[in-house]
C-alpha positions in Angstrom: 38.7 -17.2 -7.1 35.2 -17.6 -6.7 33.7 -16.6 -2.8 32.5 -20.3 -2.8 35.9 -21.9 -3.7 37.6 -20.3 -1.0 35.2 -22.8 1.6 35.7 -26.2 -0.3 37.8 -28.0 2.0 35.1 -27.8 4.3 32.7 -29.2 1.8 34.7 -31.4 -0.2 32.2 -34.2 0.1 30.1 -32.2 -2.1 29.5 -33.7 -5.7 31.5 -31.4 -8.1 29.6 -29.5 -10.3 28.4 -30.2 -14.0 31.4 -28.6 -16.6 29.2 -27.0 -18.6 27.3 -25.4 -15.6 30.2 -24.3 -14.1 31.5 -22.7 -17.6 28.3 -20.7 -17.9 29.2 -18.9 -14.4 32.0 -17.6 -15.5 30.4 -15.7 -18.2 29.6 -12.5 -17.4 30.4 -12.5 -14.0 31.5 -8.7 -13.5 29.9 -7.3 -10.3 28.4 -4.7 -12.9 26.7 -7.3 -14.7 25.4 -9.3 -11.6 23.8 -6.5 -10.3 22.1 -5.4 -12.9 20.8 -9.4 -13.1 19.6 -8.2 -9.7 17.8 -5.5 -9.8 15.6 -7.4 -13.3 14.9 -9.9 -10.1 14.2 -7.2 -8.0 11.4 -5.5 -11.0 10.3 -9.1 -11.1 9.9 -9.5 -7.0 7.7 -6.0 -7.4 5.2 -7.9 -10.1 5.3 -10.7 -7.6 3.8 -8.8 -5.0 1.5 -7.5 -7.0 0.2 -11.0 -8.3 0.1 -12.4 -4.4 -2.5 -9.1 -3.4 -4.8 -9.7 -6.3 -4.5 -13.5 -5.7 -6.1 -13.6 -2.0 -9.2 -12.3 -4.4 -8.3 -15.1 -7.1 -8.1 -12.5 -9.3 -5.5 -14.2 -11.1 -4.7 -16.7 -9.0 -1.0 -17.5 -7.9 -0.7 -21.3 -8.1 2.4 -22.4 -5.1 3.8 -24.8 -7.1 4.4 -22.2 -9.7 6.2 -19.8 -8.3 8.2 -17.7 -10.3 10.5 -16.4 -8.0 11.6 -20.0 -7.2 14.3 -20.7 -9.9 14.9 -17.5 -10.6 16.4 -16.3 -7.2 17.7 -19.8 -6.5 19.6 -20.0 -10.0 20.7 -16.7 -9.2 22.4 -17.1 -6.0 24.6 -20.5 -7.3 25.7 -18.2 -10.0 26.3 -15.7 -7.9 28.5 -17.5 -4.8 30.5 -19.4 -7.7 31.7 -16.2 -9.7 35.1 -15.8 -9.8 35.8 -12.6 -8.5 39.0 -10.4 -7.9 40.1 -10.1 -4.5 39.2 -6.4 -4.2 35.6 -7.6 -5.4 35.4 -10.2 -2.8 33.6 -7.9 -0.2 31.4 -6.2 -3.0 30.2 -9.5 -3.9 29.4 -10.9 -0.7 27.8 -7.9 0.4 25.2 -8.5 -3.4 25.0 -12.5 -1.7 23.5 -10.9 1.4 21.1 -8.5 -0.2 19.9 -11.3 -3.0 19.1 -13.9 0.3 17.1 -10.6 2.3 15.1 -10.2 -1.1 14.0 -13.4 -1.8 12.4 -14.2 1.4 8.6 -13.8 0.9 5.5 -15.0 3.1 3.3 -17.2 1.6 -0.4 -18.1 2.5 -1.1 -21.8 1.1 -5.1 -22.7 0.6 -6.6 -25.1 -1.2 -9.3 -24.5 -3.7 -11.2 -26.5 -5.9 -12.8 -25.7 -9.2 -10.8 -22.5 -11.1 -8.7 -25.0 -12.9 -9.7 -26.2 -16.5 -9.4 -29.6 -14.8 -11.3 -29.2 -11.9 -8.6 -30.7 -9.9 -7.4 -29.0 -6.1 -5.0 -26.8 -6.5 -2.9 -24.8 -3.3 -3.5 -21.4 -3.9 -1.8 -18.2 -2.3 -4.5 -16.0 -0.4 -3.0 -13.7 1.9 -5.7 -13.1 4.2 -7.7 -10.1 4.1 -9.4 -10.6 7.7 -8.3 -12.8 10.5 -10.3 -13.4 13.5 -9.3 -12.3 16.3 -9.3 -15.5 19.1 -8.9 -15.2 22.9 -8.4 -19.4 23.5 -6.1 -21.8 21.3 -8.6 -24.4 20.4 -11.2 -24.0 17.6 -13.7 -25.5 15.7 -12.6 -23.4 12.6 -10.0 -23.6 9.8 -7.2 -20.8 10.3 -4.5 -19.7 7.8 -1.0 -20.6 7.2 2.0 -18.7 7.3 5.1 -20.1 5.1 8.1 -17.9 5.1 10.4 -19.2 2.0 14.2 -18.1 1.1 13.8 -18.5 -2.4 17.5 -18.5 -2.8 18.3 -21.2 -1.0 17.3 -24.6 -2.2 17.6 -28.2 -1.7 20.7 -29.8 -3.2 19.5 -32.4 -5.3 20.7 -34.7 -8.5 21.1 -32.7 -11.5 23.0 -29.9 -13.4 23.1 -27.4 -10.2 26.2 -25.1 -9.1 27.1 -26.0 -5.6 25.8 -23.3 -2.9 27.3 -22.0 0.3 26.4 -24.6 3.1 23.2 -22.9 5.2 24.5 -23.6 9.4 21.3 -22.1 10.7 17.8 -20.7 9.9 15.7 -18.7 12.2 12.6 -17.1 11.8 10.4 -15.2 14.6 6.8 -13.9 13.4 5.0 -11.1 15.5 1.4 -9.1 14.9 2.0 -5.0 14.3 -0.3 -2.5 13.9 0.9 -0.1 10.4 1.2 3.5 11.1 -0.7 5.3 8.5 1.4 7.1 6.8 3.8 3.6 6.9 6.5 4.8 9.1 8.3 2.8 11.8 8.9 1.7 14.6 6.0 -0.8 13.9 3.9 -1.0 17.7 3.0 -4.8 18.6 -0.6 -5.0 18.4 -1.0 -8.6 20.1 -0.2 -12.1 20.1 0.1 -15.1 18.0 -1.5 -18.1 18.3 -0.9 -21.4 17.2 -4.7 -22.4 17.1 -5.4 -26.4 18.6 -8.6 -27.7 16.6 -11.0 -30.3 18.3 -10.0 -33.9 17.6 -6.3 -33.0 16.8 -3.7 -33.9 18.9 -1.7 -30.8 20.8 2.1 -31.6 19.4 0.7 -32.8 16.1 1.3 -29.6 14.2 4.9 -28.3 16.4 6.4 -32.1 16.0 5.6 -31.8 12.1 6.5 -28.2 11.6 8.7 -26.9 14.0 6.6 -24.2 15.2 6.4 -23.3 18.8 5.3 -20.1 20.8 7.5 -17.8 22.7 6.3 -14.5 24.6 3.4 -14.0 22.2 5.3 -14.5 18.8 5.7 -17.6 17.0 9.2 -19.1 15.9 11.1 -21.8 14.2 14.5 -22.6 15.1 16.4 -24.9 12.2 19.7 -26.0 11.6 21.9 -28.6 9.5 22.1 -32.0 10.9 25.8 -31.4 11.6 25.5 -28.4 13.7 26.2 -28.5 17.3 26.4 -24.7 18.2 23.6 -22.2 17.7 24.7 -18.8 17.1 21.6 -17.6 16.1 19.5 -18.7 18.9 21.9 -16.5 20.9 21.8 -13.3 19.1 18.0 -13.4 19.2 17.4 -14.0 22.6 15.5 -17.1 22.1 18.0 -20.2 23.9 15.8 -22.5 25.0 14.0 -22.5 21.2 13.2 -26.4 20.0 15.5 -26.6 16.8 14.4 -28.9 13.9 16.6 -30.0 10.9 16.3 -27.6 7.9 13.1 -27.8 6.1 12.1 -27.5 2.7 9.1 -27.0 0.8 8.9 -27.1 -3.2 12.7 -27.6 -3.0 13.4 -24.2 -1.2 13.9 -23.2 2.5 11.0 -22.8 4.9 9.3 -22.1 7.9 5.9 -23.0 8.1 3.2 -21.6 10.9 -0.1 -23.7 11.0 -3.4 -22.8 12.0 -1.9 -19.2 13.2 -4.1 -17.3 15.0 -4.3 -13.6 16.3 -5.4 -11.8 19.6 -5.6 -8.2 20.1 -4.1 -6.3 23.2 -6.2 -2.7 22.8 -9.6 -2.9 23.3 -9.6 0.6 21.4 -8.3 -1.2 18.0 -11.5 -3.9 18.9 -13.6 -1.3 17.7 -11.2 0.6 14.7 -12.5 -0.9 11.7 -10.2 0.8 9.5 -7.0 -0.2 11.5 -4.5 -2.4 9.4 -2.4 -4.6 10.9 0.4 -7.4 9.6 2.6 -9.9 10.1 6.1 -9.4 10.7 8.9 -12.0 10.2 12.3 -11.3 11.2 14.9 -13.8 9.6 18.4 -14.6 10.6 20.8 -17.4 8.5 23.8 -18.0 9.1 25.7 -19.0 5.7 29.3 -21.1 6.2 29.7 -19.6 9.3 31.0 -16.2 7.0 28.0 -15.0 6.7 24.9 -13.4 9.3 22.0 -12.6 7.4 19.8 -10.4 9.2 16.0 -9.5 7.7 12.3 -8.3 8.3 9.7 -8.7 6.0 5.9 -7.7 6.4 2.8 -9.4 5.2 0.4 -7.6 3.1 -1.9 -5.5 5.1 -5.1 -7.2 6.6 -8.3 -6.0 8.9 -8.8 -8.3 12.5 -12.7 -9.1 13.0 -13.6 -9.7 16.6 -17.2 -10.6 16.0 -18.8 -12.3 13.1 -21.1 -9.5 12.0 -17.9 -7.3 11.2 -17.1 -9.3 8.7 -19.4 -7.9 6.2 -18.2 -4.0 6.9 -14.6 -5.0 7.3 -14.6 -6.1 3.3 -16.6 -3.2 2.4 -13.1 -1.4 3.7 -10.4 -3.7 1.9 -11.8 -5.1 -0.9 -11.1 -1.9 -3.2 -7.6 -1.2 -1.5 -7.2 -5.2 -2.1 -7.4 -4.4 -6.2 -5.1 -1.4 -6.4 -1.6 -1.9 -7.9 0.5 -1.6 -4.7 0.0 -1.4 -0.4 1.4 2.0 -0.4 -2.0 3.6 -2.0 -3.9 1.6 0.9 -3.9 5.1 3.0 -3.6 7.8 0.3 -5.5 6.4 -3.3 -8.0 4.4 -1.6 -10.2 7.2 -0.1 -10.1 8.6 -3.5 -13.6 8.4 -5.0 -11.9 8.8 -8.0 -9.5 6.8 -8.0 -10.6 3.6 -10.8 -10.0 0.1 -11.2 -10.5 -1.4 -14.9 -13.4 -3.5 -15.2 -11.2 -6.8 -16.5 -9.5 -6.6 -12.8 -13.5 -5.8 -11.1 -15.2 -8.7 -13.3 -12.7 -10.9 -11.8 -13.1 -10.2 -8.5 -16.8 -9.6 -8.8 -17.1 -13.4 -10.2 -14.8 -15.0 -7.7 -15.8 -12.7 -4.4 -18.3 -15.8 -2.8 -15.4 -18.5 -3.6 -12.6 -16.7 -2.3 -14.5 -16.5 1.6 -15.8 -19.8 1.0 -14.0 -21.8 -1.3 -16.5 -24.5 -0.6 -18.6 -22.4 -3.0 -18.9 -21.7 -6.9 -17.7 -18.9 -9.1 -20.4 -16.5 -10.4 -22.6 -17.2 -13.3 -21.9 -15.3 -16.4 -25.9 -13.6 -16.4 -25.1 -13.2 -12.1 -21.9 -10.8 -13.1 -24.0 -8.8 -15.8 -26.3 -8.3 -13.3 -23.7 -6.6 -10.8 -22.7 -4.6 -13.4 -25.8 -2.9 -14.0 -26.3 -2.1 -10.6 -22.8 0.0 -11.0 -23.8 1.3 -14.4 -27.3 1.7 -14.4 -26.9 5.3 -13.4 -24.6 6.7 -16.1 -27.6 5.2 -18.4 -30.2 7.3 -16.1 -27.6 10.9 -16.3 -28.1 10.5 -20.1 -30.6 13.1 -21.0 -30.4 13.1 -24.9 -30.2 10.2 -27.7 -26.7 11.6 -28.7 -25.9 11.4 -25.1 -26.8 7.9 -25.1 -25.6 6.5 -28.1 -21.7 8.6 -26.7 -22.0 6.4 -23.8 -22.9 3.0 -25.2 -20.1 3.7 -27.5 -17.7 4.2 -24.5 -19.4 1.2 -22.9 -19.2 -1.8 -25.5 -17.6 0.1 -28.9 -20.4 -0.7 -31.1 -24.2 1.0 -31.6 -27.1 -2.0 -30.8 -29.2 -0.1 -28.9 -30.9 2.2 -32.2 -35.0 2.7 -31.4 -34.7 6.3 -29.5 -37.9 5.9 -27.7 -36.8 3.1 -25.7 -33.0 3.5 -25.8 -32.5 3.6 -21.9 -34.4 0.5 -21.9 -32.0 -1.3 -24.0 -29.1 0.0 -22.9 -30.4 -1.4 -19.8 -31.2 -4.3 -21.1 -27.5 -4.7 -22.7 -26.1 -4.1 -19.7 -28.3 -6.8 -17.9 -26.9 -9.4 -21.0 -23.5 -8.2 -21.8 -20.5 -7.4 -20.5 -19.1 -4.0 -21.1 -15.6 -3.6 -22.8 -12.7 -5.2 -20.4 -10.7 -1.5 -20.5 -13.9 0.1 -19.0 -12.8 2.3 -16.4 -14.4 1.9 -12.8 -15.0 4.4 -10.3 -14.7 3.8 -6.6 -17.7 6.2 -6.2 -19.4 4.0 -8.3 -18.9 0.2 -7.2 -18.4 1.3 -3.3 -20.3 4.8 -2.5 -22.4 6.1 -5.6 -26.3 5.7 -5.4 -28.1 2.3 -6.8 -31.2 2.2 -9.1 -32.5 -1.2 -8.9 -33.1 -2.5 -12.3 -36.6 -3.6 -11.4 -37.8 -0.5 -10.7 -36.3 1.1 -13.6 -39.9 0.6 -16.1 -39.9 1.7 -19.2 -41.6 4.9 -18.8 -39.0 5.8 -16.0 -35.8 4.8 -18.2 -36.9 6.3 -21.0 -35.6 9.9 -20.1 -33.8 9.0 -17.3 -36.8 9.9 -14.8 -36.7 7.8 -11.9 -38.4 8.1 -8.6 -36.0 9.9 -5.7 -36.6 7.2 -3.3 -35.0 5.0 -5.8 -31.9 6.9 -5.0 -31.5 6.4 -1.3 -28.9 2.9 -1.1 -25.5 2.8 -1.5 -23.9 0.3 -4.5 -21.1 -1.3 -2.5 -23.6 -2.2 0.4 -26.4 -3.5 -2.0 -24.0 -5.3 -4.2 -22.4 -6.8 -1.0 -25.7 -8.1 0.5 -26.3 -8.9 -3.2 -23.2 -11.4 -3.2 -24.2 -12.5 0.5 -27.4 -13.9 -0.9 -25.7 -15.4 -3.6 -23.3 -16.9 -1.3 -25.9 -18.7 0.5 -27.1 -20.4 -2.7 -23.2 -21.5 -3.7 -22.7 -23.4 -0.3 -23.4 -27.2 -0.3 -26.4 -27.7 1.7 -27.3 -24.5 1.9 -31.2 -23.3 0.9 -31.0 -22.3 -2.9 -31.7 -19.1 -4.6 -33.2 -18.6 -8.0 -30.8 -16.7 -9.9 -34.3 -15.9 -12.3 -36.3 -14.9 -9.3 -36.3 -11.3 -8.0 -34.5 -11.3 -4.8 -35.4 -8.9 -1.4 -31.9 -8.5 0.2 -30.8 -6.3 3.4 -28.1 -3.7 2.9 -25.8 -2.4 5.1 -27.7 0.9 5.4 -31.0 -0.9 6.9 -32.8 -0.8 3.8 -34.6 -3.4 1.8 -33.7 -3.0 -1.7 -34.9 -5.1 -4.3 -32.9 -6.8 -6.9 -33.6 -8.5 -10.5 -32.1 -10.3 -12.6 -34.8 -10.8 -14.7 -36.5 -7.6 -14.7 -40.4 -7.2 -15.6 -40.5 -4.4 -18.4 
């Protein structure tokens, strides 16, 4: 007997199953062969994860609506609750029902961004924030994130060919802000409250009647329950009575709580001023399945910096953006002070070309001529450390896989030149030292008498690239913004690192 057939005189009203679903349970349903079904959903939960970081760079970008953890989690657990099990397998399998719920609850971080689809259209996009700003009030004049905390595995019952699920009584779901330890041990400390931020013109209840979403003790919550439930166990064990409970809500046919306009405030004015500090959201979640079943859970966000002024911003990406486009959060602290440590530059382009739209999304990609030019800032100095033609022609091999650049006197020049026109092979390995702490040559200083044995002036050697190429993309930014004064992408263009220092930039450099 299956663990959902010993509940259905308490849901006989349900509509029975399609046959040839039902049939297709049955197969395979050993608890051997279920869990290993689980732990291929647990490889593809890891790839997730990975996706959603890269995403809140649109590197990549994670569309909602296309969610692949979706079916496969919610498909999954029908299978799972309707195998017919032997009785000494009962508690085995319900124990695999509670871990499958736990995993598939993921945070997600809806935003919608026009113009990186071939059709131009809007499309809801999931950013997880890299800064939030901090906020001291509730109402704003400015957009703030939000939070939707899915259970992938339970979805919406609705017409078709589905396996009936166990009934879900309750759903409750409490987010707080924590500082991360840096070597990722717990207990998590609360760093400060949460805020459900009020903008001007918008009704107060507005966003809590439509959501759910209410404020309790500095944490946010959302109590839910089925429209036939009377007595609220949950509420109970989490010391939250008084809680406003809504009916259960779903969003792209699964179960959710959604957090609007959430905001953050800091407690320690010591963590004001740590620009390095990391900090996330953490969601506990209790259901309660049938009334069998308590499922108790915590997930975390993906790590993010808190600005408290607007002129941290710029520094505070210097810090994440690299960590941001490494494989997983657990090299945040040990792989991301690396110099060494490299990024391909398929993953860097991406980013590079879509760093301006992903603050503002009001703004445009990068040109194609715009990225190249980035990417001689990062690669004009292996070009300058060449001191012989052999040396030269070893790295433009490296570089692009083919010779073009074939007159020795001038080879730094067109190598230069190449780099200023085309982009280098996608496999090309990136050093941090080079995109975030090497030394810059400006391209317009580099004349031909200078490039052509790689002798270039010292003071030419005095800015860091991830500074210039920041204030490089916060020019650019100024020219992708609707209204905003425009800059000639032709035109050489005097920008102010983060160092202090004027450093020129070209994108059409005068030989």
């Amino acid at each position: 007997m299956s663990l959902l057939e010993s509940t259905t005189s308490t849901n006989a009203k349900r509509k029975s199953p399609n046959t040839e679903v039902f049939s297709e349970a049955k197969r395979s349903c050993s608890m051997f062969s279920m869990k290993q079904e689980f732990n291929n959903l647990l490889s593809k939960k890891k790839e997730f994860l990975s996706r959603q970081r890269t995403s809140s760079l649109l590197i990549n970008p994670l569309r909602t609506d296309e969610n692949p953890l979706i079916p496969e989690f919610s498909n999954f657990y029908r299978r799972l609750s309707n195998a017919p099990m032997a009785s000494e397998e009962h508690a085995a399998q319900l124990a695999l029902i509670e871990q499958v719920i736990q995993e598939s609850i993921i945070i997600e971080w809806p935003k919608s961004v026009e113009g990186i689809s071939s059709a131009n259209e809007v499309v809801e996009i999931d950013m997880a924030p890299l800064i939030h700003r901090a906020r001291s009030v509730v109402k704003c004049r400015t957009s703030h994130p939000t939070m939707k905390i899915k259970v992938c595995a339970i979805s919406q019952d609705i017409e078709g060919p589905l396996l009936p699920q166990p009934k879900t009584v309750e759903a409750f779901f409490r987010a707080s802000l924590v500082k991360l330890s840096h070597d990722g041990t717990e207990p998590r400390q609360v760093a400060g409250r949460m805020i459900l931020t009020q903008r001007e013109g918008t009704p107060a209840t507005k966003n809590s009647d439509q959501n759910g979403a209410t404020v309790s003790n500095g944490k946010l919550i959302a109590s839910q329950a089925a429209s036939d439930t009377h007595t609220y166990v949950l509420l109970d064990r989490m010391g939250e009575r008084g809680a406003k409970t809504t009916p259960l809500k779903f969003d792209n046919h699964v179960l959710c709580a959604t957090f609007p306009e959430m905001g953050v405030a800091l407690n320690s004015m010591v963590d004001r001023r740590q620009l390095a500090t990391r900090y996330a959201v953490q969601v506990e979640v209790a259901l309660n399945i049938d009334n069998k079943l308590i499922v108790n859970h915590a997930v975390l966000s993906h790590p993010f910096l808190i600005a408290i002024t607007n002129d941290q911003t710029e520094p505070l990406l210097f810090s994440i953006f690299w960590s941001r486009m490494l494989t997983t959060d657990h090299t945040e602290t040990s792989e991301m002070f690396r110099e060494s440590s490299t990024i391909p530059w398929a993953v860097l382009q991406q980013a590079i070309r879509q760093y301006v739209k992903a603050q503002i999304v009001q703004a445009r990609s990068l040109h194609y001529h715009e990225i190249c030019h980035v990417q001689c800032m990062i690669l004009l100095p292996r070009v300058l450390r060449c001191k012989t033609n052999e040396e030269l022609e070893s790295l433009e091999l490296e570089l692009y896989g083919d010779l073009k650049c074939i007159d020795g006197k001038e080879r730094h020049v067109q190598l230069r030149d190449r780099l200023l026109a085309e982009l280098v092979l996608p496999s090309t390995p990136i050093e941090r030292r080079e995109f975030m702490m090497g030394n810059i040559v400006p391209a317009s200083t580099c004349t031909r008498r200078q490039c052509q044995w790689g002798v270039v002036k010292s003071q030419s050697l005095n800015h860091h690239t991830g500074y210039a190429i920041f204030a490089k993309f916060h020019v650019i930014l100024r020219s992708t913004v609707p209204s905003a004064p425009t800059v000639d992408a032709q035109d050489d263009v005097m920008v102010q690192n983060g160092c202090g220092t004027r450093v020129q930039l070209s994108s059409n450099p005068q030989l």
